[in-house]
C-alpha positions in Angstrom: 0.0 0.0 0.0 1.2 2.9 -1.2 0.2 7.0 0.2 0.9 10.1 -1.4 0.2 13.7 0.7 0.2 17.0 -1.1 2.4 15.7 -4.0 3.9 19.0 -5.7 6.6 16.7 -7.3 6.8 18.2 -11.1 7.3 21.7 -11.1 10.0 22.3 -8.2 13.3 22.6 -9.3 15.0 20.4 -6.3 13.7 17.7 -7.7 13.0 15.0 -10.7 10.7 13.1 -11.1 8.0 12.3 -13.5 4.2 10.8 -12.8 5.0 7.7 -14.2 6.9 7.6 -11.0 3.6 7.3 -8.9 1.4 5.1 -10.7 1.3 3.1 -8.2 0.0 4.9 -5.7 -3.3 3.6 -3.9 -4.7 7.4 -2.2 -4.0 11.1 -2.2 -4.6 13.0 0.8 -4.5 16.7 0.0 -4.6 19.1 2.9 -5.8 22.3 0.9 -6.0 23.8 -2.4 -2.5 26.1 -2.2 -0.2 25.1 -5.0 2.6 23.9 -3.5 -0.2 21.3 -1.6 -2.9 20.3 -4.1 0.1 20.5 -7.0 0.2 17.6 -9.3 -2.9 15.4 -7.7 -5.1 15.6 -10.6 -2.6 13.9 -13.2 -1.4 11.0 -10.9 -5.0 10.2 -9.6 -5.9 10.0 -13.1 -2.6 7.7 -14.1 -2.8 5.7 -10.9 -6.2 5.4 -10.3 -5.5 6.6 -6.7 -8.7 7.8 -4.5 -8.2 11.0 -3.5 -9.3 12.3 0.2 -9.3 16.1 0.8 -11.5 19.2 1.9 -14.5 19.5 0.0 -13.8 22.7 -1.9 -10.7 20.8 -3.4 -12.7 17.9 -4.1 -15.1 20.0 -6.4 -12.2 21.4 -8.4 -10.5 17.5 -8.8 -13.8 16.2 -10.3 -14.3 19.8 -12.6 -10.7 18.7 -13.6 -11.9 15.4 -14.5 -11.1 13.0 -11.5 -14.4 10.7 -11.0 -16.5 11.5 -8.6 -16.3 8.0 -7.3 -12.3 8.5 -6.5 -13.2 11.6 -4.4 -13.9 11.3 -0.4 -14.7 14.6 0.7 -13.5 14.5 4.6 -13.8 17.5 7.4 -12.0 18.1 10.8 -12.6 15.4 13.3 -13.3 12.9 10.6 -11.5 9.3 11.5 -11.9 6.4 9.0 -10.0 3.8 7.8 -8.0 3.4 4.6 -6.3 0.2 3.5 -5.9 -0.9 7.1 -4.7 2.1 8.1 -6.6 4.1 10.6 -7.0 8.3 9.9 -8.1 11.0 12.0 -8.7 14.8 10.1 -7.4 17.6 12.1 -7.8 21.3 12.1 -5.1 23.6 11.2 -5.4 27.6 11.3 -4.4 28.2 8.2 -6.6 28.9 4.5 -7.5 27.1 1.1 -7.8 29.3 -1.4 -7.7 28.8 -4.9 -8.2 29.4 -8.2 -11.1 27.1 -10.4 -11.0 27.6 -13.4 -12.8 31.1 -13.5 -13.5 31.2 -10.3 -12.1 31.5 -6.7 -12.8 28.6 -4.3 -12.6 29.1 -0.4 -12.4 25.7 2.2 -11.2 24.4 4.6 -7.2 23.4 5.4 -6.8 20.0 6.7 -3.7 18.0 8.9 -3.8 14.1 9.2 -2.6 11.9 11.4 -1.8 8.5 10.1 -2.2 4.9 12.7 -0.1 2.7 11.0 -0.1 -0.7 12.9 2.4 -0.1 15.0 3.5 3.2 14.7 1.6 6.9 13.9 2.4 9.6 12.2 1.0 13.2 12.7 1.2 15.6 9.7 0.5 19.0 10.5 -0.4 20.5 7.1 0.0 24.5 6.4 -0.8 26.5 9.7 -0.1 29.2 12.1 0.5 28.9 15.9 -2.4 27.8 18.0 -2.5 26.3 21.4 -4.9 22.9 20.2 -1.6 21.5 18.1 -0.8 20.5 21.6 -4.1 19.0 22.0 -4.0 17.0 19.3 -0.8 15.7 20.1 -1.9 14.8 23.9 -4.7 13.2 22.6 -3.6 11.1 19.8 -0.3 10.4 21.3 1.7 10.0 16.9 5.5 9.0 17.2 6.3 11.0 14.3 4.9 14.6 13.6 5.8 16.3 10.2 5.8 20.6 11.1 5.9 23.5 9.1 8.9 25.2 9.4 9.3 28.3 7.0 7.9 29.4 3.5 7.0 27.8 0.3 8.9 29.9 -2.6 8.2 33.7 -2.8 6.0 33.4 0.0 5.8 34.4 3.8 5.5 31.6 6.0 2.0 30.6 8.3 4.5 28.6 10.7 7.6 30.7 11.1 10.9 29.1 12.5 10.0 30.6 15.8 6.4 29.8 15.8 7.4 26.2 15.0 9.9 26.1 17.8 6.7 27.1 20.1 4.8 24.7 18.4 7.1 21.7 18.9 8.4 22.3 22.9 4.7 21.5 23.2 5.0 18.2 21.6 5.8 14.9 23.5 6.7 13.3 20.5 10.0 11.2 19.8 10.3 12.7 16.4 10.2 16.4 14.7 10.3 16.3 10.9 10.8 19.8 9.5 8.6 20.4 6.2 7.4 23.2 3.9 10.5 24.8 3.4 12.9 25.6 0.3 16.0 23.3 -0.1 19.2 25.6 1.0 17.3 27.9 3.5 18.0 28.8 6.9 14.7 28.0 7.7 15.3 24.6 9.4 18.8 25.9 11.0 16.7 28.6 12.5 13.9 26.4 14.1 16.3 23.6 15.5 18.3 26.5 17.5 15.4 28.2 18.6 14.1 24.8 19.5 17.3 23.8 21.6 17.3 27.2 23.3 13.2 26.8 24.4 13.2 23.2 25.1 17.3 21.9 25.6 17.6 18.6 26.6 13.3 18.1 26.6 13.0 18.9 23.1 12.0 16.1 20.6 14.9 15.1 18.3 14.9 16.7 14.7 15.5 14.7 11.6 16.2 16.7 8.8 16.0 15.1 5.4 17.0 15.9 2.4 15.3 15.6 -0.9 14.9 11.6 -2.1 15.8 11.0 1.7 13.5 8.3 3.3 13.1 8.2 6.7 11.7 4.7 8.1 8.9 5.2 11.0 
């Protein structure tokens, strides 16, 4: 079983890759309709027949864009179901969906998901800005892994700022902070790890930073 989230693979310059490369991939989750998030979803549902599970204004622009209607779950906050053996929860994040279909603008809802693996769980936070309930969630659904924004997408401010993202993870009794949303080469990850050590020290969860076509194995 095989799970893609928010797969902008083709256009960034970091990396290579082609769709052909994910035609094997069984679901799509797609936190909101931002570029950089919703990105190339439409051409590998459509080559790997992939059911796609996001908020429900994205889901009306995937089947405008042709995805069927039958490979679309439209899914909210506090939605849990289970995919593939694989159990989901849908979490809020503070952040927006906004975007551009066809001649119109759409408006939704953002989305983060946490993802209980058999023995293992991984949080990830989606696009956000600071809020106290990140802690909540964490408390509540105790993941082993939480993927955070830590900085900008290109030519863009960031929701989650190295700072804010420093906040955000002290919070977090987790083993495991991955840093995400962020471009290759910035100091955006060097930023949050010191402001993490100086907030936190020796509490703080351990940061694994990877690089691009790194895996890391839960």
């Amino acid at each position: 079983m095989r799970i893609l989230v928010d797969p902008w693979v083709i256009e960034p310059e970091w990396i290579d890759v082609t769709v052909s490369e994910f035609e094997d991939v069984d679901a799509i989750f797609v936190t909101h309709g931002a570029y950089d998030h919703l990105g190339d979803t439409v051409q590998i549902a459509e080559a790997a027949g992939a059911t796609v599970f996001t908020e429900p204004a994205v889901a009306d622009h995937l089947v405008t864009k042709g995805v069927p209607e039958t490979s679309v779950k439209r899914v909210i906050w506090g939605n849990t179901f289970e995919v593939f053996g694989v159990e989901i929860r849908v979490l809020e994040t503070r952040h927006i969906s906004y975007f551009e279909s066809d001649s119109h603008r759409l408006s939704g809802m953002p989305l983060g998901f946490q993802f209980e693996f058999s023995d293992v769980s991984l949080y990830y936070v989606g696009d956000t800005s600071l809020f106290s309930d990140l802690e909540l969630f964490v408390k509540l659904n105790n993941p082993d892994v939480v993927m955070l924004p830590v900085g900008s997408a290109p030519g863009d401010f960031a929701p989650l700022p190295p700072r804010d993202a420093a906040i955000v993870a002290g919070w977090l009794d987790v083993k495991t902070v991955i840093p995400v949303h962020y471009v290759p080469g910035s100091d955006e990850v060097d930023e949050f790890t010191a402001e993490l050590a100086n907030r936190a020290g020796e509490d703080a969860p351990a940061v694994v930073e990877l690089s691009t076509g790194e895996q890391f194995k839960l």
